[in-house]
N, C-alpha and C positions, 0 to 999 in steps of 0.2 A: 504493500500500500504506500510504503514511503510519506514523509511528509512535508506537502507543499509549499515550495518556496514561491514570495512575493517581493515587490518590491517595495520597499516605502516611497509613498505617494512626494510626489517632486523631485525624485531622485533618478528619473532613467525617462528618456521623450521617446515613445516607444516609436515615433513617426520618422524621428531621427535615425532609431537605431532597432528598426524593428526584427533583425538577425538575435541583435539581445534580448529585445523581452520574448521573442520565442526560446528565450533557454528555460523561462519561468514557467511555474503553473498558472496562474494567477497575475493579470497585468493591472494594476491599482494608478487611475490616473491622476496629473496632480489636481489638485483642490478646485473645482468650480462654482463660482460663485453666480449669483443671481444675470448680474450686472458685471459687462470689461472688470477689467481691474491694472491699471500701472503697475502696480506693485509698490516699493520703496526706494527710495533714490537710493544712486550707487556709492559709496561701495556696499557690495549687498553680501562678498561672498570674504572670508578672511580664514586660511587656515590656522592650525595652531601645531603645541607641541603634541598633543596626544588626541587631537580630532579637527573639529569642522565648526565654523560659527556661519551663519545666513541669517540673512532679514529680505528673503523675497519680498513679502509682503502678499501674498496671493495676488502675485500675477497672473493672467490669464483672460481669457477671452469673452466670456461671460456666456449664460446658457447657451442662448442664443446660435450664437454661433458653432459653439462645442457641437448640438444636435445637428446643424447643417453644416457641417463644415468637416466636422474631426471625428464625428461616434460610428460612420461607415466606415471610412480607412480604418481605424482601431477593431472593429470585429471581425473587417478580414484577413488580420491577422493571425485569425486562429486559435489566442489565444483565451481562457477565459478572463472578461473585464471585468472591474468593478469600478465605479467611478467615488472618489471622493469629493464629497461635501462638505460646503462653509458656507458663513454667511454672517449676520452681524444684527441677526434676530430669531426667533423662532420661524416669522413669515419667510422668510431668508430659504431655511432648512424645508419646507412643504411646499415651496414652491419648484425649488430642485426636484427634488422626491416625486413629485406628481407629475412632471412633465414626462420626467425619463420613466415612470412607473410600468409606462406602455411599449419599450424600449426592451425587445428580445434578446438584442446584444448585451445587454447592461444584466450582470446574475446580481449581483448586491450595490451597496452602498458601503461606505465607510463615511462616517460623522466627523468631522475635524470637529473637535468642540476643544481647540486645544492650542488653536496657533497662536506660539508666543512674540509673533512678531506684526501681529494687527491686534486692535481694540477687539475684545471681545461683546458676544451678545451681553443683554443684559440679566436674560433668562437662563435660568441651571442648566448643569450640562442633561438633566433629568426632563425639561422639558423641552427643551432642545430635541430630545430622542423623542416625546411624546408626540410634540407636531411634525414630526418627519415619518411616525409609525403609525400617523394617522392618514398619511398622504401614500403610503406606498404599501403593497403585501410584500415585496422583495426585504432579504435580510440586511438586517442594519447592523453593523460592526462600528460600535462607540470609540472613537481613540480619545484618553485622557493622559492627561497631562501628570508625569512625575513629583511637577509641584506642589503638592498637597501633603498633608500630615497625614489624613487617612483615604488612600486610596480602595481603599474594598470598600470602604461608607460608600465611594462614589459609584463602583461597581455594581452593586447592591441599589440603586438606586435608579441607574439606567437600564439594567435589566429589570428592572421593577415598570417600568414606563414600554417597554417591549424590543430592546436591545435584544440582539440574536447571540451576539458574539460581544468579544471585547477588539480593539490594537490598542498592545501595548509597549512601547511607551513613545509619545512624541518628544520632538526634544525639550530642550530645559533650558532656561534663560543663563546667558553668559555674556563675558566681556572681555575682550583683548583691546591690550594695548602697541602703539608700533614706538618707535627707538626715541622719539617725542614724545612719550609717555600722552599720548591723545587715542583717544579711540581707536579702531581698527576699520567700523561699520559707521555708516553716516549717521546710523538712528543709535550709536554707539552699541545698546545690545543687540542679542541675536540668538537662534535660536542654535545649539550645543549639541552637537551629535559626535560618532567615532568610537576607538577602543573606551574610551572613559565612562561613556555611558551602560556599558553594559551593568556591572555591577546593579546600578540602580533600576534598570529592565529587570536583572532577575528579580529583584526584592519586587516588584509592582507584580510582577507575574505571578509570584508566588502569595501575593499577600491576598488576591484576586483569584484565582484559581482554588484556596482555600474558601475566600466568602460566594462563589457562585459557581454554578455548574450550567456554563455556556462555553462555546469554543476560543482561545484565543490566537490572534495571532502575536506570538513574541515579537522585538526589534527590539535594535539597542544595541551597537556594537559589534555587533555580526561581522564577524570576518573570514572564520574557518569555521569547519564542519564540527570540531570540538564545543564552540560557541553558540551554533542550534542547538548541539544536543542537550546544552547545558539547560537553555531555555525551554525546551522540549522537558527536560524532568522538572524542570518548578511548576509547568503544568499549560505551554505552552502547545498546540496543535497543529498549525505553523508557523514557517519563520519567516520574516520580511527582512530583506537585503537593502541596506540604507547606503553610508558614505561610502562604502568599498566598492560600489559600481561607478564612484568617478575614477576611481584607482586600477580599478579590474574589472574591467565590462564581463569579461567571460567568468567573473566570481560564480555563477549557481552552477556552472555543471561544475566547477572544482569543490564548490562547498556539496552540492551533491554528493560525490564520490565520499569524503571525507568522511560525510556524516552516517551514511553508512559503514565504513572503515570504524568509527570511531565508537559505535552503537556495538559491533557484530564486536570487537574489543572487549565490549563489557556481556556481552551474550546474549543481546538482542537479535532474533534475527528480523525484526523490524523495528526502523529508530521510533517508530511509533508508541511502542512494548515500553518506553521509558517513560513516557507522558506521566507527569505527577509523582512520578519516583523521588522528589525530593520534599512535595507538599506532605507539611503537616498530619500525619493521621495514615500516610499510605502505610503501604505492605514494603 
């Protein structure tokens, strides 16, 4: 059965480079919103010592467009889509949800309810998912934000409201400086992804995976096959491929391979067999 690897949503332009996202199960597009979007003035992208800082700002084209323009090339890809959603209200989120609801191509949604690099709605991440689970029968995968002191409260919460699944973890607000000790990014923060975040993906996956029994998808540092599987035992179902596809386009068949490698190690004969093997209360 193996288990399906994705990409994290703004991280691989599948129209660009559609040889890569056909290495994936699952092609997650990035964030669309109701209405265009600029995004954030540049500089938007800054790396660091041990990952990646961005402040896109949800650039992108606006529905509109996405449905006539980009959601037919994208299905003939092949691959299966899910498109990711934002917005900067509830009405934001069900306006999305409703148009594409009718949309063959499109198997799920993904919720941004979580980017740290635009204003947020001003409704919970709980009804957020409410008016998006009202606009659509397709599965809703919640992404929440590492920021929080209790993240299963919040798991618990949007599964309560009619979430399917979780992604976790989005990034996390950060700050670099350059040899002028000034900023890095125009809007100086940004949002913090790479080797560093993993740690804190597992603790969310696990804390989450313990308060709910829906599917998640793990991210956060992903880089080798070791790294899913890690994710995979705190209770992860699949894995989404974040900063290591600016580094290694052809990262999922290498993490692939890996992760089998690295599963069949432990006596798995499918890296599936470990799901939850590190959550509290398993066997």
């Amino acid at each position: 059965m193996g288990v399906p690897l994705l990409n994290a949503s703004g991280c691989l332009d599948a129209l660009a480079a559609p040889e890569v996202a056909r290495t994936l199960d699952i092609f997650v597009t990035k964030t669309i919103t109701p209405s265009p979007r600029r995004g954030n003035p540049p500089v938007r992208i800054a790396e660091t010592e041990h990952g990646m800082l961005n402040s896109i700002g949800l650039q992108g084209p606006g529905l509109d467009n996405f449905v006539d323009h980009q959601l037919a090339r994208l299905s003939a890809l092949g691959t299966e889509l899910w498109v990711s959603i934002g917005g900067f209200s509830a009405d934001d989120f069900a306006v999305s949800c409703a148009r594409l609801d009718e949309e063959d191509a499109v198997t799920a949604f993904e919720l941004n309810l979580s980017c740290p690099n635009v204003e947020e709605a001003p409704e919970t991440a709980a009804a957020l998912v409410a008016a998006a689970r009202g606009a659509t029968r397709k599965p809703l995968y919640a992404k929440l934000s590492p920021a929080q002191w209790d993240i299963a409260a919040s798991a618990r919460a949007v599964v309560a409201e009619g979430a399917d699944g979780l992604s976790l973890v989005n990034t996390i607000r950060g700050l670099a400086l350059d040899e002028g000790l000034r900023p890095r990014l125009a809007r100086a923060v940004g949002g913090y992804s790479g080797p560093a975040l993993k740690p804190i993906a597992l603790a969310c996956v696990h804390a989450c995976a313990s308060a709910v029994d829906v599917p998640i998808v793990g991210m956060g540092g992903v880089a080798t096959g070791l790294d899913a599987l890690e994710l995979v035992a705190v209770g992860a179902s699949s894995v989404a491929l974040g900063t290591v596809l600016f580094a290694d386009p052809a990262a999922a068949g290498r993490i692939r391979d890996e992760l089998a490698t690295e599963a069949a190690r432990r006596g798995f004969d499918d890296p599936l067999d470990a799901r939850g093997r590190s959550v509290v209360g398993s066997e």
